[in-house]
Every structure is written in C-alpha cells, then in structure tokens.
C-alpha positions in Angstrom: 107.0 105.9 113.9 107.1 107.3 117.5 107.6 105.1 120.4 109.5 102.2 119.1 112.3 100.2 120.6 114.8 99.4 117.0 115.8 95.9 117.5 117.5 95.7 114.3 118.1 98.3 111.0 119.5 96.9 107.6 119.2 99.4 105.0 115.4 100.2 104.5 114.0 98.3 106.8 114.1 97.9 110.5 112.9 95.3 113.2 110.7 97.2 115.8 108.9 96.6 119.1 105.2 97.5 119.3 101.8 97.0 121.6 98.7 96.6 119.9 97.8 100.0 120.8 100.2 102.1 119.3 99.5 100.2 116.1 96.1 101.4 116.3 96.8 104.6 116.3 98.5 104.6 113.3 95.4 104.4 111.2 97.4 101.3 109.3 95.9 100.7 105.7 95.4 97.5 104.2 96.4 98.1 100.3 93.8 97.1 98.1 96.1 94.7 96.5 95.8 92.7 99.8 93.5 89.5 98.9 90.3 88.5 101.3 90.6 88.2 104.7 89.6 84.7 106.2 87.7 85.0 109.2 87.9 81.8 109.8 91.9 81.4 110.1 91.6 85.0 112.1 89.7 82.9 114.6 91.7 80.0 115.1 94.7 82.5 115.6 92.8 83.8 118.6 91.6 80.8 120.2 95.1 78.9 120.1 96.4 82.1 121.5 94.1 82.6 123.8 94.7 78.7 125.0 98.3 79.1 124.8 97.7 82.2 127.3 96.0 80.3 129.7 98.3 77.6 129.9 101.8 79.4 129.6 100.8 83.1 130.8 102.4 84.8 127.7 101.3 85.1 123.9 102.8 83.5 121.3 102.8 86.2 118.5 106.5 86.3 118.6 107.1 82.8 117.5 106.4 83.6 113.7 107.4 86.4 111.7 106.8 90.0 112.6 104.3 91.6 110.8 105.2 93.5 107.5 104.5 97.1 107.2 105.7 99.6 105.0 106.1 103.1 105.1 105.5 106.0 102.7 104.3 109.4 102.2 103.8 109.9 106.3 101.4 106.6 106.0 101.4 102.8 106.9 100.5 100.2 104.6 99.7 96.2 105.8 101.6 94.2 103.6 101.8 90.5 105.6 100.7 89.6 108.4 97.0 90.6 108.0 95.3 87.7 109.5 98.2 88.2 113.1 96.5 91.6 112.9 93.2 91.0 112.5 93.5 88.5 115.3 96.0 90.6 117.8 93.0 93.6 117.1 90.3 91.8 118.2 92.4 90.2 121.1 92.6 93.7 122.1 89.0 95.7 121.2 87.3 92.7 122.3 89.8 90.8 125.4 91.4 93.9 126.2 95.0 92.1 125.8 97.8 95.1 124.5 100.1 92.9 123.4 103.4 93.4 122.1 104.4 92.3 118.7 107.4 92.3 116.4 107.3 94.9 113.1 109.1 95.2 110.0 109.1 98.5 108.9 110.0 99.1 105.7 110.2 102.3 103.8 109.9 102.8 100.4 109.3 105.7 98.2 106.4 104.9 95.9 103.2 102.8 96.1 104.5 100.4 93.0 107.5 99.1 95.3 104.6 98.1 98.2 102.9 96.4 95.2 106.2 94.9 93.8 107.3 93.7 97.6 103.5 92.4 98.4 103.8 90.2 95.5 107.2 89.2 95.6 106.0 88.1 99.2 102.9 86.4 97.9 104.7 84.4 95.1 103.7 81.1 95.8 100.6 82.0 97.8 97.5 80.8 95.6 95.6 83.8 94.9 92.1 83.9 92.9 93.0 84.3 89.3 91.9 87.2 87.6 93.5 88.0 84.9 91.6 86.9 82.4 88.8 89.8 83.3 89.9 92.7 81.8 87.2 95.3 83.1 87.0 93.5 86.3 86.9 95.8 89.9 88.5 92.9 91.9 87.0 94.2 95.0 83.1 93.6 94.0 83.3 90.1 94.0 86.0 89.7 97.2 83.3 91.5 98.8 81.0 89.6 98.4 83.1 86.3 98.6 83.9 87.4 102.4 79.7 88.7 102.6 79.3 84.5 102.4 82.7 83.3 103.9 81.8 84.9 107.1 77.8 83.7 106.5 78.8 80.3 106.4 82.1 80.0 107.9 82.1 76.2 108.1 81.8 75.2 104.0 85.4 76.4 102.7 88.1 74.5 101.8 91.7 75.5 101.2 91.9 72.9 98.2 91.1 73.2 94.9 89.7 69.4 95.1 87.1 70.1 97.7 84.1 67.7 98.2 80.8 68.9 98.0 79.4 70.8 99.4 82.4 72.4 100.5 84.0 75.2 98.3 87.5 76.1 97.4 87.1 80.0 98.1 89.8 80.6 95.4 87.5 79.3 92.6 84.1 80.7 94.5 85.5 84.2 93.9 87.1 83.3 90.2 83.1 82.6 89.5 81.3 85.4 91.6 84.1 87.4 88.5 82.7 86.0 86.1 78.9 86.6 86.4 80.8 90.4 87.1 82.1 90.6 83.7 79.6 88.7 81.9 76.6 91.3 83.6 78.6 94.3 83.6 78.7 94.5 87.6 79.9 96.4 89.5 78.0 97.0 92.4 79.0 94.4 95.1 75.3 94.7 96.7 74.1 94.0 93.3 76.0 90.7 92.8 75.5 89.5 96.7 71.7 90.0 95.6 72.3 87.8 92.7 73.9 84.9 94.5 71.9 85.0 97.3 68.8 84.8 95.5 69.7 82.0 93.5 70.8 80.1 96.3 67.5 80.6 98.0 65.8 79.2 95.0 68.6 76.0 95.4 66.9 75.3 98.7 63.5 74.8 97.5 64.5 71.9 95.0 64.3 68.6 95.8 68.0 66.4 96.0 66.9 65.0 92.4 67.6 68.2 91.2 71.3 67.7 91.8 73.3 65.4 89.8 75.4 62.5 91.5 73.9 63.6 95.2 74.2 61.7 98.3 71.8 62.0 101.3 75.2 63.1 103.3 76.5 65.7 100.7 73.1 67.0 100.5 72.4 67.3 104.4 75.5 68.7 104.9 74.7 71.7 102.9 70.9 71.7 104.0 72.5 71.9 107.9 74.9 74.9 106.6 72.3 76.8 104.6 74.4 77.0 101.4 73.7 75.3 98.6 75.8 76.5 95.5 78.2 73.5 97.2 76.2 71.1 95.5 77.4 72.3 92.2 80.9 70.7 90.8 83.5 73.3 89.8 83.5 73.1 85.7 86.4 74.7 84.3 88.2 78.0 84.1 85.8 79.7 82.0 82.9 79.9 84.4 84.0 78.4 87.3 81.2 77.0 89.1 78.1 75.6 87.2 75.6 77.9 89.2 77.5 80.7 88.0 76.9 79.8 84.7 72.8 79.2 85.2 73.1 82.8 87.4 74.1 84.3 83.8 71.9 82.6 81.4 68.9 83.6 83.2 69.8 87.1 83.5 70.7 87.3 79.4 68.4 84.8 78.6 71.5 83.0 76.6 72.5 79.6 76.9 76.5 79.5 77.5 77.3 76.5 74.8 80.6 74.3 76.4 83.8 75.3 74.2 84.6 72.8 71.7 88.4 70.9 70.7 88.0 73.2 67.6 87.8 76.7 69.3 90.8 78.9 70.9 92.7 77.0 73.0 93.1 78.3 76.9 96.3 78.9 78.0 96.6 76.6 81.0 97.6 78.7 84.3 100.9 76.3 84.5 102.1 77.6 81.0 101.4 81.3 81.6 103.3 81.0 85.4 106.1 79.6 83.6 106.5 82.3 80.8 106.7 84.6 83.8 109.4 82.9 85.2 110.9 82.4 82.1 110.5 85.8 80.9 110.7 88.1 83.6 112.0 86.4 86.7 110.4 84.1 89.7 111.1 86.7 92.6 109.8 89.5 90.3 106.2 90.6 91.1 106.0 93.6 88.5 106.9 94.8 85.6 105.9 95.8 82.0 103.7 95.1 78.7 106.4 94.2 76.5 104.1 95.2 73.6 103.4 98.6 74.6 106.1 99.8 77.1 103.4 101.4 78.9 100.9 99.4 81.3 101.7 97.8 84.1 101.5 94.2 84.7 102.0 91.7 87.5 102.3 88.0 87.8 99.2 87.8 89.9 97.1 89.5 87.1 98.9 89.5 83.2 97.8 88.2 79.9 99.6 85.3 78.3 100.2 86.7 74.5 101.2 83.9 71.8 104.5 85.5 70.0 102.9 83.9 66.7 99.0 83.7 66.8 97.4 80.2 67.2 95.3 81.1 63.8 98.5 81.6 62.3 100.0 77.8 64.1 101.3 79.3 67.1 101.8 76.3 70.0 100.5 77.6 73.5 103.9 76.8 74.9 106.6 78.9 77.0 108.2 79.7 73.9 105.7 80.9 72.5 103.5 82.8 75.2 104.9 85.9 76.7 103.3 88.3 79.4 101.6 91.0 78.0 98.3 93.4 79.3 95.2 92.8 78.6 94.4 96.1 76.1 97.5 95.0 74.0 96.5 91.4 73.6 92.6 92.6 72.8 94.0 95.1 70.2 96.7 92.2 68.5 93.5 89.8 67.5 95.2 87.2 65.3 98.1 89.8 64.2 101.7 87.9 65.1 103.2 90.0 67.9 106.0 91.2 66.2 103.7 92.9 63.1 101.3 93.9 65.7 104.8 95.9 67.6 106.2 97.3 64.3 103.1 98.2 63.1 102.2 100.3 66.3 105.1 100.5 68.8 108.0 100.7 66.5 110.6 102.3 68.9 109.9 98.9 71.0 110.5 95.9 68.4 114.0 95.7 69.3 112.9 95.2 72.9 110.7 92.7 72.2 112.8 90.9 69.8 115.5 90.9 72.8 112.4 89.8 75.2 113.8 92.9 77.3 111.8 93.6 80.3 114.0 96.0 81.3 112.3 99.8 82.8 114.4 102.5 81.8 117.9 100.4 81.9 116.9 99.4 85.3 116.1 95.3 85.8 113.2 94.4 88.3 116.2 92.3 90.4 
C-alpha cells in the first residue's frame, strides 16, 4: 500500500491513515462472501455525517472502527466496513469530500483465511440463511433482494417480527432462494421478472383478497407500491406465502403444508449450537466431518443427525453435527457412522473423536 502513514503494526495487521481517494485507486474488491448492501443504512451514514459536518466542521468517520481490509496476492479485499465505504464513496464522487479514514490492513496468504476472518467477524451478525439450498448461487437472489430494497427503500425492517407490510429483508431473500431452487434459477433477471410480475398482479386485487387486512396496512403498501408485504412470513420452508403461490403457478403443483408425521426440521437454534458445540463459537470455517473433503461454514452447513431420525435419532446437539450438504444427501437414513465406514473408512476414527481438526492444525 503506497502512501500510508502506519499508526500501529501487530503482527499481520497494521492501523493505517488513508483519504478516500487513495482508496479508490486501489480497485478494492468486495468478496462475494460479503452479504447485501443496504442502501438505506448507506444513506443515513451520509446524511448524519453530512449534519455533523455542518455543525462541527470535521467528519466523524473516526469515531467507529476503521475499516477492515485485507491484503493478498497484490489485491484488496472489503471485509467490514462496507456500508462506511459505500457512504465515505459517495461523500466523495458525489460531495467532493476526500476524507481521511482509519484502515486495518491485514495480510493473509490465502482467500479461505479472508473467508474464515469475514465470518469470524460476522458471528453474531444475522445473515439470510441458506444452507439448506444446496444448488443455490447465493448471489441471484441478493441481487434481486437489493433490485427491490433500493425500489422501495421505505418497507424493510431489521426484525424478523415486522408488521405488514413491512418486510424483514433477511427472510425476503431466504424466499426469493427458495422459488431459485424450487424453479431451477439462476438467472437473477429471470427471478426479478418473476417477483415483479406477481407483485403487479397483487395490485390489481381488491383488500378482500388479503387475509386479516386493515385499511392502514393495506394503504401503506398501496402508497409504497409493494405489495408481497401483505403476505405473513410462514415458516422456514418457503418463507413468504407469495413465494409459495410464485412456485405453484409456475409447476402447476400445489405445495401441501408438512405434517407432525413428516421429517422433522432442525430448528436454526439447534444447528447454531452443534457449531458451537462442535467446532467452536469464534470459528467461522472448517470441515465435513463425514468426508474430510468439502468445506463448510457456520453461515452455510448442514445439520447431520449422528443416528437417523427413521432409525429414533432426537434432533438435539447431541445428536446433530455439522456436515455438507452432498454428504448429508448421499447418507439418506444410513446412521452416520455406517455411512463413514462404509465410504470414508480412513475417517471413522475422526468422527468417532468428533475431530475437526485440518491436518493436526485446530481452526483456534
């Protein structure tokens, strides 16, 4: 990095002066690991800076952490601070402010370690979940979930108990994946077709249409424009109800409600835990411990019951380890450690051990 004033250096990292533009002329990448970019928190960042400019005659960037970047193979990868960037970029393209900014450079040696640090980071930041779409490209539907965040900027909420018609953009991207997987998208301009469509077709129906409606709630989303609001959020399967209907009409197949007597869903609380339990809290990536083979991370990994719940396995921590997806699909209702023996002998004693470890080497 040329033209930096080191503040600070503790082994591979070091604290570093910097103006807007000389950021920019790095060409800094934003990992695709990174989640969505909300334009709406960029712009508050801006304004209250822009206010606290005006009144004090300074910025206050520096009053929150500097902004994480890491460095390898001669390039420069966000890994936190991207909404401070977003914002300090625009404050410059657009206000013509250089402003100077803490940075945490860190250098590492492989792209895993930026994925292991991002995640570490990002522990307990609530992230869409994922993980149970196995063929899923996670960026078609953030696409398209930022297409409609920036559309209607005024419906999301940050809770996950949002009243309609505003939307908890967590689940509204956890549903836009699921119409992926169950259509076989993956064409972002495909899906935002979809969606917007249907919500079109929402704003010809009359408030009848909607169950347990108010004239309020249903203003409110005939002011905004955006109408999949209306719809409650169902469960973890499907997400939204309207992502449900999108799905049935394209198949022509009614999705039928799971019944008490079908596979019980490993609730999101259980499989966090195993994690913990398992592998570690500050750990953000490691290994199948099946197949010794794919990676795995605790934003995105497969709960795997040890003993199968056809075979009266409980979906508790004891029970459920992390796994990948391709191992658990392959496993059916085989106990893990049959499935292991059977396939991935050299690893049974591993698993028996619940050994994480990569190549004697612990993930801290």
């Amino acid at each position: 990095m040329s033209s930096l004033t080191i503040m600070f250096s503790l082994n591979n990292t070091q604290i570093e002066i910097k103006t807007m533009k000389q950021l920019i002329e790095l060409d800094i990448i934003k990992p695709h690991i990174q989640r969505v970019i909300d334009s709406t928190k960029v712009q508050d960042i801006i304004q209250f800076q822009l206010d606290f400019f005006k009144e004090h005659g300074y910025f206050n960037f520096t009053a929150s952490g500097p902004i994480n970047i890491h460095h390898f193979d001669q390039k420069y990868y966000l890994v936190d601070g991207q909404h401070r960037f977003e914002a300090l970029e625009k404050l410059f393209q657009q206000h013509s402010h250089n402003i100077k900014v803490y940075i945490l450079l860190v250098s590492v040696s492989s792209l895993e370690q930026i994925e292991f640090n991002y995640n570490m980071i990002n522990k307990n930041t609530p992230l869409p979940d994922f993980s149970c779409f196995s063929s899923l490209n996670k960026q078609t539907p953030e696409t398209v979930a930022s297409f409609f965040q920036n559309k209607y900027p005024s419906i999301w909420s940050k809770s996950s108990r949002a009243r309609r018609p505003h939307i908890y953009f967590n689940f509204f991207q956890e549903s836009l994946a699921f119409i992926c997987e169950q259509l076989n998208i993956d064409s972002s301009h495909k899906l935002q077709q979809l969606v917007v469509t249907y919500n079109k077709k929402l704003s010809s129906w009359d408030i009848s249409s909607f169950k347990n409606i108010n004239d309020n709630v249903y203003r409110k989303a005939h002011e905004t424009g955006l109408y999949l609001g209306l719809f409650t959020h169902q469960n973890e399967d499907y997400g939204y109800e309207w992502a449900k209907k999108i799905v049935e009409e394209q198949t022509g197949k009614i999705i039928k409600k799971f019944s008490s007597s079908s596979k019980t869903k490993i609730p999101k609380k259980i499989k966090n835990d195993s994690w913990d339990k398992y592998i570690g809290s500050n750990v953000g990536d490691s290994i199948c411990l099946c197949c010794r083979t794919t990676s795995i991370n605790s934003k995105s990994f497969i709960g795997g019951h040890i003993i199968s719940e056809k075979n009266g396995g409980l979906v508790t921590v004891d029970n459920i380890v992390p796994i990948c997806s391709e191992c658990n699909l392959s496993m059916g209702v085989t106990n893990m450690d049959v499935f292991i023996n059977k396939y991935y002998p050299n690893n049974l004693n591993k698993f028996t051990n619940r050994d994480y470890k990569i190549n004697n080497w612990t993930l801290f």
